[in-house]
C-alpha atoms as one frame of an Amber mdcrd trajectory, in Angstrom:
protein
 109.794 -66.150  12.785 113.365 -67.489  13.881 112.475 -67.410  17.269 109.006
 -69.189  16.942 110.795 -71.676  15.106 113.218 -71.992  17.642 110.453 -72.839
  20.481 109.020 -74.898  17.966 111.639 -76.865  18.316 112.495 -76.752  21.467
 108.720 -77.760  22.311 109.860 -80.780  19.854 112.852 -81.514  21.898 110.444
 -82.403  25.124 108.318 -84.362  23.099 111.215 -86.489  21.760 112.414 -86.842
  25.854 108.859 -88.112  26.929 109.325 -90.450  23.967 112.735 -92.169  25.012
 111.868 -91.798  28.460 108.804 -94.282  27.366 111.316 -96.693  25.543 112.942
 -97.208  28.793 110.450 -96.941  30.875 108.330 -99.959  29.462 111.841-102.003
  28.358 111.537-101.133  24.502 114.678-100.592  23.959 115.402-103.768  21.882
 111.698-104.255  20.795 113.365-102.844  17.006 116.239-105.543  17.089 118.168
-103.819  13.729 119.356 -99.988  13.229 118.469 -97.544  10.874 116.178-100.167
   9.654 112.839-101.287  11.014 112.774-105.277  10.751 114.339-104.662   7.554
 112.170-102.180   6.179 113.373 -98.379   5.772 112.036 -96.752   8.931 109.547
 -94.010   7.215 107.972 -97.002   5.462 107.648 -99.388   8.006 103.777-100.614
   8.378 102.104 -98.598  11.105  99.972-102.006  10.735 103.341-103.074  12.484
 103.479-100.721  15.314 102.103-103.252  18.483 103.109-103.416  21.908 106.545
-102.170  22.422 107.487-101.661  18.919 104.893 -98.877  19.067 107.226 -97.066
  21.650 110.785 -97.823  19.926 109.803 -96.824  16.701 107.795 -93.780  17.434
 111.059 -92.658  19.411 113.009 -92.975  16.201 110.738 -91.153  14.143 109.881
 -88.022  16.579 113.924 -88.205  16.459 114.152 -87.934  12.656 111.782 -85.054
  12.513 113.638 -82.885  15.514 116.990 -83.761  13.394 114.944 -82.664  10.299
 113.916 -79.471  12.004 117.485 -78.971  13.541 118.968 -78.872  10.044 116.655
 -75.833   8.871 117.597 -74.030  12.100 120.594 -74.182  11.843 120.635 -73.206
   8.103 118.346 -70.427   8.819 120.782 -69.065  12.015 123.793 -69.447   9.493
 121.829 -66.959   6.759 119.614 -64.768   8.969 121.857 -64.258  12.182 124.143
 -61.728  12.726 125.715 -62.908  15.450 128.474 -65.236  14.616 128.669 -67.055
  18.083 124.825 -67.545  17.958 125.465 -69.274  14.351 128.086 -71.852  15.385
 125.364 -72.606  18.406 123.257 -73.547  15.792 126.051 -76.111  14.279 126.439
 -77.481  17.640 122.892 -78.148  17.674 123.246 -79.993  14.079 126.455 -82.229
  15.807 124.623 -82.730  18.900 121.449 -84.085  17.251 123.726 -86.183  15.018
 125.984 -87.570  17.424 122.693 -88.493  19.723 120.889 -90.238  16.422 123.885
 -92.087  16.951 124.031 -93.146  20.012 120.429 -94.016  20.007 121.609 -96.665
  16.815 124.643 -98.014  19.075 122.614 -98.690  22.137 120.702-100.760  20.024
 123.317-102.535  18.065 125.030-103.289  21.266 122.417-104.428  23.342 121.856
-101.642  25.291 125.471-101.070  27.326 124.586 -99.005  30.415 127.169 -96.475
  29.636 126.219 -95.841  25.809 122.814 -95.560  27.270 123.276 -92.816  30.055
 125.579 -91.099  27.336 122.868 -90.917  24.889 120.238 -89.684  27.819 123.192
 -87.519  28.834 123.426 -85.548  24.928 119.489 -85.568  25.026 119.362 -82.839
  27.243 122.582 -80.982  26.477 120.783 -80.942  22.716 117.442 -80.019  24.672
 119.781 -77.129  26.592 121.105 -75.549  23.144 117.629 -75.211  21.428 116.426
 -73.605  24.970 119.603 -71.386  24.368 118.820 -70.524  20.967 114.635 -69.698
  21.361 116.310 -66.704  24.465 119.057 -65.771  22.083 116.435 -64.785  19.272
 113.808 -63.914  21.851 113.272 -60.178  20.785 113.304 -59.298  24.786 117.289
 -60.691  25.426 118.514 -57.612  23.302 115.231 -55.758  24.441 115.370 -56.217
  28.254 116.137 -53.733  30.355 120.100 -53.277  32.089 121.549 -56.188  32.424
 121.948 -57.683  35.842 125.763 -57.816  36.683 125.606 -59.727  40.140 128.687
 -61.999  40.594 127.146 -64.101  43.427 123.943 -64.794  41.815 125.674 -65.716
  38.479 128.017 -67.821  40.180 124.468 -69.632  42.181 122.543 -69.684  38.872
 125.344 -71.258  37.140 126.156 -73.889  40.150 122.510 -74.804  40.462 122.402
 -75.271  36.360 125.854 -77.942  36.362 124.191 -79.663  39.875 121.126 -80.252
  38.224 122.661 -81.777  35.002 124.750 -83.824  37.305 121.777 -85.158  39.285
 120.410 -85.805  35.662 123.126 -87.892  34.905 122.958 -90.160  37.943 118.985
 -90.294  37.381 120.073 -91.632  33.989 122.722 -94.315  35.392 120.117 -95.375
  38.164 117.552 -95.994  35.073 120.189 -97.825  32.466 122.122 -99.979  35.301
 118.225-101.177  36.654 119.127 -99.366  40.024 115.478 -98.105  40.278 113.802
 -99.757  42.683 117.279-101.065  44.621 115.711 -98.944  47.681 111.802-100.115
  47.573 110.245 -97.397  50.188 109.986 -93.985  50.521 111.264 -91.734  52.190
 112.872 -94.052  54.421 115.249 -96.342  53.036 115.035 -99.982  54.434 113.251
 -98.896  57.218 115.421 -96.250  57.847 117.508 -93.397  57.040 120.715 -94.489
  55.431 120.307 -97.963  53.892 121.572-100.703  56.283 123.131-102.766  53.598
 124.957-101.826  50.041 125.596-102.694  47.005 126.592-100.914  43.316 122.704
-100.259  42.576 121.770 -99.030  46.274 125.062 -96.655  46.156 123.549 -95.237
  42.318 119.929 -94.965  44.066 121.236 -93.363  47.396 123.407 -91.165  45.469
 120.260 -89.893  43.474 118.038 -89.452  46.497 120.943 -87.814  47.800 121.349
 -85.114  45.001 117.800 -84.795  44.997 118.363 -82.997  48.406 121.526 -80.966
  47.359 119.737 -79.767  44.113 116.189 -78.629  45.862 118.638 -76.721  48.455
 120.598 -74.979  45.454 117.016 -74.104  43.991 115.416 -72.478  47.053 118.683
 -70.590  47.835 118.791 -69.232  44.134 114.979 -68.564  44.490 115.571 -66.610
  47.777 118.575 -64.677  46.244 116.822 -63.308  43.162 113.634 -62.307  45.533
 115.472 -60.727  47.721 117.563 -58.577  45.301 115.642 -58.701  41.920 111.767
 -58.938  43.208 110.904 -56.534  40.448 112.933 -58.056  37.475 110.272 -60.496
  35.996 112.886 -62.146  33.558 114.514 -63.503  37.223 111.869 -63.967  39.119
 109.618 -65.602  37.630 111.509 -68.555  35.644 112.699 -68.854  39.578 109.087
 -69.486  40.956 109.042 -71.528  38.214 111.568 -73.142  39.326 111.097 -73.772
  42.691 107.549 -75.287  41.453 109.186 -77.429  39.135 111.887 -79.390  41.932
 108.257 -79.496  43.822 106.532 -81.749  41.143 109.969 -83.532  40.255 110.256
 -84.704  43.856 107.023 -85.816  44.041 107.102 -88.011  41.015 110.072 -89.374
  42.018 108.172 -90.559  45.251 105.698 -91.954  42.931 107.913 -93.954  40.852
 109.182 -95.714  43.804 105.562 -95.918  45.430 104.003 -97.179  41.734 106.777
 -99.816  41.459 108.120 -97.524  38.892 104.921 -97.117  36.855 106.114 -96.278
  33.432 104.030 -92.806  32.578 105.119 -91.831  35.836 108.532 -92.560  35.813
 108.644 -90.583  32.284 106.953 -87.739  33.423 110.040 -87.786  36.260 112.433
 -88.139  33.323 110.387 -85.259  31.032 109.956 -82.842  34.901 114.040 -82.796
  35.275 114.744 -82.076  31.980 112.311 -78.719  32.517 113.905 -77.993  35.992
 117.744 -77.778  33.998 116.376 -75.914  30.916 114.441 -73.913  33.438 117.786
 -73.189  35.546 119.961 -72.474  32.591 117.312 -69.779  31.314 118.105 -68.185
  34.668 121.922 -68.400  34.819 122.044 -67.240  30.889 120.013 -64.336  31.992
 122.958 -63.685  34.544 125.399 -63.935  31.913 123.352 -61.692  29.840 125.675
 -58.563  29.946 129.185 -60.606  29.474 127.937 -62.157  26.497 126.524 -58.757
  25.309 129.843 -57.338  25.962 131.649 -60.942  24.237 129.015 -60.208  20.830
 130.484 -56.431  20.604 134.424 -57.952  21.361 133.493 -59.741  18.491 132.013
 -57.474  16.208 134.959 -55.029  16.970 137.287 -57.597  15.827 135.585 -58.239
  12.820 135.484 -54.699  11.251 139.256 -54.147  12.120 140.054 -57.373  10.515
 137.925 -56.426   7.579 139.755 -52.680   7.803 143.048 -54.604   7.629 142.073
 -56.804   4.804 140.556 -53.526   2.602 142.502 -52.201  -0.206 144.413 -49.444
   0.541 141.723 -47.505  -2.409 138.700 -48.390  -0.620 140.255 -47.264   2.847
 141.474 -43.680   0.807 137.745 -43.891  -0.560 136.664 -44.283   2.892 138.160
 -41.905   4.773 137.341 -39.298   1.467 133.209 -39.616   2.484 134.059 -39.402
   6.267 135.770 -35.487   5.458 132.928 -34.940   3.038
């Protein structure tokens, strides 16, 4: 049940991206002038009679964002009595802060007028939150302790792991292009100006020719992972096929970002862009965690050792006698 709960959640988490994404997308960021409150009302009772236009978008946002903090609190509550694992408990706190901390960013963008940086911070958390509850559905997945021998391959860990941090960086420009209005600085595609460098610069053309730019260095980091784990793990289906996946993923991502220069960045598909890279990290991490999967094994049994000789340590020198009495019996 932990683990449905989890993807619950996580399934929640992409919801709550499509529904930013659409704040931005269609300029509804200040459309909800005030923060926590709704035009002065508390925001569960403000009038859906209320909701028009933009609003609609803004204060939808905030109350998919409530309900995934909501959510977060029970899992994280339900990790902290049900989980064993002590590492996989305080991941569940860090989902709690993470959740918090982006609630309030979301209220500072608003209260100061949407600052670029605040902004790209707060799209920035939204998918390291989105990473942990990815993290958390494999943790409790009953095939991570199920699987079969762990794949111990320094090279592809160290690819997986590269491709995961590239991606999130490419995220993170995406996210400055959006909040600094650097979208459409470089109107055609796939030229740029006519051709292929831009032949004149300023801040917003550097931001969009640094993103186009990633875009290339990322979809070369995915097919060279993809062609790694077919060559040397064809038959492990936890590797391969989250890196077909993949590779299908950067295919789709590219070609909406096409489109959102092409539509004159239509807002549905400039969200679905925003929504498609947030799948192609998650998607990448799921691959580099399964990488990691036998260090962090071996890290969970460090850990457990640990705890039993502190508790051995800590025991009353009776119970130990006591103890050692049933071991000779």
């Amino acid at each position: 049940m932990l683990h449905r709960f989890s993807k619950f959640l996580a399934a929640c988490t992409v919801l709550l991206i499509l529904a930013g994404s659409l704040v931005t997308s269609h300029d509804a960021g200040l459309s909800v002038p005030d923060w926590p409150t709704s035009y002065g009302w508390n925001m569960f009772t403000f009038p859906p009679s209320m909701w028009v236009a933009n609003i609609f978008y803004e204060h939808g946002h905030r109350l998919i964002a409530s309900s995934v903090g909501f959510l977060t609190i029970i899992m994280a509550l339900w990790l902290w009595r049900a989980e064993s694992r002590g590492w996989l408990r305080w991941l569940g706190v860090a989902a709690l802060v993470a959740v918090i901390a982006q609630g309030l960013l979301g209220g500072l963008t608003v209260l100061f007028f949407l600052p670029a940086a605040i902004s790209t911070a707060h799209a920035g958390l939204a998918e390291i939150f989105f990473c942990i509850t990815v993290a958390i559905a494999l943790f409790t997945s009953p095939g991570w302790n199920a699987a079969a021998e762990p794949v111990d391959d320094l090279r592809l860990r160290r690819l997986a792991t590269a491709t995961t941090v590239l991606v999130y960086t490419q995220i993170l420009i995406g996210a400055t292009m959006r909040h600094t209005g650097a979208g459409l600085a470089i109107p055609d595609f796939p030229l740029m100006f006519g051709g292929l460098v831009p032949d004149h610069w300023n801040a917003k053309i550097a931001i969009h020719f640094a993103h186009r730019t990633g875009a290339l260095v990322v979809t070369a980091a995915v097919i060279a992972l993809f062609m790694s784990v077919r060559r040397h793990y064809r038959d492990r289906r936890e590797l391969m096929r989250p890196a077909a996946l993949l590779v299908a993923l950067v295919a789709i991502q590219v070609t909406l970002g096409a489109l959102t220069v092409l539509s004159l960045r239509n807002p549905w598909i400039n969200s679905f862009h925003v929504v498609c890279g947030a799948l192609v990290l998650t998607t990448s991490l799921v691959i580099a965690l399964r990488t990691w999967r036998g260090r962090i094994a071996n890290l969970s049994s460090l850990n457990a050792d640990w705890i039993a000789d502190r508790r051995r340590q800590n025991a009353p020198a009776g119970a130990l006698r006591n103890t050692a009495a049933r071991g000779r019996a």
